[in-house]
N, C-alpha and C positions, 0 to 999 in steps of 0.2 A: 830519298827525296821527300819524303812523308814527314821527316821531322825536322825539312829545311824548311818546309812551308812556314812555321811557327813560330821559328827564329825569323826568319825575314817580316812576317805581319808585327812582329816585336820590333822591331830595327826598323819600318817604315813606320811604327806608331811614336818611336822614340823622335824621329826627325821631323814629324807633323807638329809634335808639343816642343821638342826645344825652341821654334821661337817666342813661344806663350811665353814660358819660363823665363827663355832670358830678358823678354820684356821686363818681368815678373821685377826682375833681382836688379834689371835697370832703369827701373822710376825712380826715379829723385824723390830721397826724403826731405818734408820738409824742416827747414831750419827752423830756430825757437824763436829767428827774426820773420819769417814767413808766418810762420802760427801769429803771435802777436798782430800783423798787420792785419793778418785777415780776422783775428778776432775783433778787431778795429772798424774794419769797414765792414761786417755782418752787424756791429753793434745798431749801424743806422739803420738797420730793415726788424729795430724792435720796435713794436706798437706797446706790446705790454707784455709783464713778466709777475711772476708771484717767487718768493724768495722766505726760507726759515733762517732765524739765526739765534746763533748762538754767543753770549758773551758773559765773560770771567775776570774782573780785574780786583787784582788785590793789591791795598796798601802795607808796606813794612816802613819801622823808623825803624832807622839805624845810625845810633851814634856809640860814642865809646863803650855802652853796656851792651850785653847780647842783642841781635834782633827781632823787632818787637811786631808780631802782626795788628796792624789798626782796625784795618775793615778788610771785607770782602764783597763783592760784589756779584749778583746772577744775575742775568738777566735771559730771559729766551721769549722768543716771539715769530710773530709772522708777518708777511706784509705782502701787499697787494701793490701794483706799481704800471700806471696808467700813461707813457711818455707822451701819446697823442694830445690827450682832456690835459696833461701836465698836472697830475694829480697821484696823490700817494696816501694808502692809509697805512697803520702798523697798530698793531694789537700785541702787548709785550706785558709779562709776567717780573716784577722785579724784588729781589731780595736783598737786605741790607743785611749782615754780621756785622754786625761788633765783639770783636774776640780780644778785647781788650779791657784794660778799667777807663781807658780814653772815651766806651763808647755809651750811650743816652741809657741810664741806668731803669728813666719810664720805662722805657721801651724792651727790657729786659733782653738786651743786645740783640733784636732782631725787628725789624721793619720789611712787611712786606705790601708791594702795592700792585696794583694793574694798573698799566697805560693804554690808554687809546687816542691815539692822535690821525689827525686830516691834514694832508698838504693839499690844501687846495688854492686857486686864482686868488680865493677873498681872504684867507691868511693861512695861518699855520693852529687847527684848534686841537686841542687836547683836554681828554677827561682821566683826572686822576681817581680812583678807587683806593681808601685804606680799609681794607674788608673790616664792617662792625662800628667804623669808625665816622665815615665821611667820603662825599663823593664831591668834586667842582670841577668845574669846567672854566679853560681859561682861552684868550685867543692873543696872536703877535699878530703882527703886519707880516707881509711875507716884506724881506726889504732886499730880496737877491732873485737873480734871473732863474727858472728852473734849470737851467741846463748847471750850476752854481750847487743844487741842492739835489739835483739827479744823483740815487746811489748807484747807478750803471753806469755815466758820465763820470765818476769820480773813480769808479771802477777802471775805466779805460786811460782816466789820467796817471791813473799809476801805473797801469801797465805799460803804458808808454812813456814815463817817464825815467826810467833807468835801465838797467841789463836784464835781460831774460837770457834763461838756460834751459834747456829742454832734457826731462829728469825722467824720461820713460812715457809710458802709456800705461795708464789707470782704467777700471771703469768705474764710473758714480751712476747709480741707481737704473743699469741697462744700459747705460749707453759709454763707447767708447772715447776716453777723451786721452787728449798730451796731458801729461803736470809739466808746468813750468816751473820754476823758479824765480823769483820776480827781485831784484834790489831795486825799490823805489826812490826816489829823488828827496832826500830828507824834506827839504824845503816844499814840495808837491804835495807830499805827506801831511807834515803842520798845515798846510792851507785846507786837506780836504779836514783835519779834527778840529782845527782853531772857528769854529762856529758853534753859536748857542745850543743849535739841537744837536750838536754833538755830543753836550754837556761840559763844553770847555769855558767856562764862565767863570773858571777862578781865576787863571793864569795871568799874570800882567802882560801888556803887550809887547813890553821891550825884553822879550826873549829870545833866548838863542837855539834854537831848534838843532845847533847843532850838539850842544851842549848837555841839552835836557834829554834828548832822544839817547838811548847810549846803546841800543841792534834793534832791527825788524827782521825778519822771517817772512815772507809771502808768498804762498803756496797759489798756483789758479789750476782748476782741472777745465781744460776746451776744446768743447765735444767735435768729432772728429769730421761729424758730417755736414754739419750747420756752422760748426766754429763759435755759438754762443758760449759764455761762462756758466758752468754747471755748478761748478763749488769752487768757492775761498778759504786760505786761513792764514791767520797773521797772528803771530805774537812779537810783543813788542816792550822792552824795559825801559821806562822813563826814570832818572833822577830827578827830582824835584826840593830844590834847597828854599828856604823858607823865605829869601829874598824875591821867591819865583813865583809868588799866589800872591793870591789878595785874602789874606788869612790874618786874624789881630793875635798873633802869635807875641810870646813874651819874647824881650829885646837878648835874655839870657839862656831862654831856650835853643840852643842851633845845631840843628839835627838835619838830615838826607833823608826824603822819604824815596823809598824805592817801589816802584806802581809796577808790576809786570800785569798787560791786559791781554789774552786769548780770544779770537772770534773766528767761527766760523759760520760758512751761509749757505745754503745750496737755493740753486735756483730750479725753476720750474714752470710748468703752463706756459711758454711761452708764444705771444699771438694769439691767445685764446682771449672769447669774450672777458670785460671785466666789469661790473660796476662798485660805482666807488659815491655814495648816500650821505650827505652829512645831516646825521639828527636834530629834527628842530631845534629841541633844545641847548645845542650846543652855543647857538644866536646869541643866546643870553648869560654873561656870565655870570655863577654864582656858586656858592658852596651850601651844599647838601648835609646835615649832619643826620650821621648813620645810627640802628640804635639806640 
């Protein structure tokens, strides 16, 4: 009798928890179309966010001789991001290569600068730094709505603009998130780069987006509790044929340059106090020489 006791406190303990369990094994996962929405509708209870990023684009010609690297590009930075005030600062470190004979022979193939720009109500102001060299401050009109120049708004455009697929569970910096798989809406895509501060200022406008874009990759990790966007990453290979810029290119020259760009962002602080200061001197524009 002595060792039925201990078999039965096991066998009434097993039938106490099985319906924990089976609860357990019968919640509904969510789909990669449920994730997306809800990171959708949590995106409207951001106030503010702080976000790093990271970005890599290289140019190649390639035409009937081997391929030739033109430039490269670094850039990394960070940014503070205000939706309430509709204000945005970013502080970004940028490098230029030239790995080529194509590239500024002064400059002994490298150019490095700091950015510091303000998105604010009264425009768009930024201060260039070429360390030794010179420092100016310049300003644009802001001429689009913020919701147009929001990089969390443009976030959400893409995420909702084409198929998502749900590629496991990750975690980014503590915290548990889905990775999705994102195919973006080509066309969604060019409207969120085809703007000045994107640095899309060469391209003529009668382009074809479907033409020049030739794959994107877009990765989003979204945290599991909150549903905010924790990290991004996109690469992405453009062809760009010399009909396709505003470049005083020789009429004998005709060549494909092929631009592959990398970025990746993670986000952070979110809801947390922020202020965002535009320097007096910014008011005024003018160039500083360094030096």
């Amino acid at each position: 009798m002595k060792k039925i006791v201990p078999v039965m406190l096991v066998a009434l303990l097993g039938l106490a928890l099985a319906p924990a369990l089976v609860g357990c094994r019968a919640e509904k996962e969510m789909t990669a179309q449920e994730i997306r929405d809800a990171a959708v509708e949590a995106w409207a209870n951001i106030k503010t966010t702080q976000f790093d990023i990271n970005w890599t684009s290289s140019a190649t010609k390639k035409n009937d001789e081997p391929s030739e690297v033109l430039m490269l590009d670094i850039l990394t930075g960070t940014a503070i991001l205000d939706e309430v005030n509709q204000e945005m600062k970013m502080e970004m470190e940028i490098t230029v290569l030239y790995l080529s004979p194509e590239g500024d022979p002064e400059e002994g193939g490298t150019i490095d600068m700091e950015v510091e720009q303000y998105f604010v109500p009264k425009g768009i102001y930024t201060k260039t730094t070429r360390p030794g060299q010179f420092t100016s401050w310049t300003k644009e009109d802001m001429e689009r709505d913020w919701e147009e120049m929001s990089p969390m708004k443009q976030e959400m455009e893409l995420l909702t603009s084409g198929q998502v697929e749900l590629l496991g569970s990750e975690e980014i910096n503590g915290t548990d998130c889905y990775l999705l798989k994102v195919v973006p809406s080509i066309e969604k895509l060019w409207e969120v780069m085809d703007k000045p501060e994107m640095g899309n200022n060469i391209v003529k406008e009668k382009v074809d987006p479907q033409e020049m874009i030739k794959s994107v990759l877009l990765r989003m990790w979204i945290a599991k509790d909150s549903f905010f966007l924790m990290k991004d990453k996109v690469k992405m290979r453009m062809v760009v044929r010399p009909e396709d810029v505003k470049l005083p290119l020789e009429e004998e020259e005709k060549f494909e340059m092929i631009v592959d760009d990398k970025t990746s962002s993670t986000y952070h602080n979110y809801n947390q106090p922020v202020s965002i200061e535009l320097p007096p001197e910014a008011e005024v524009e003018r160039l500083v020489l360094l030096g």
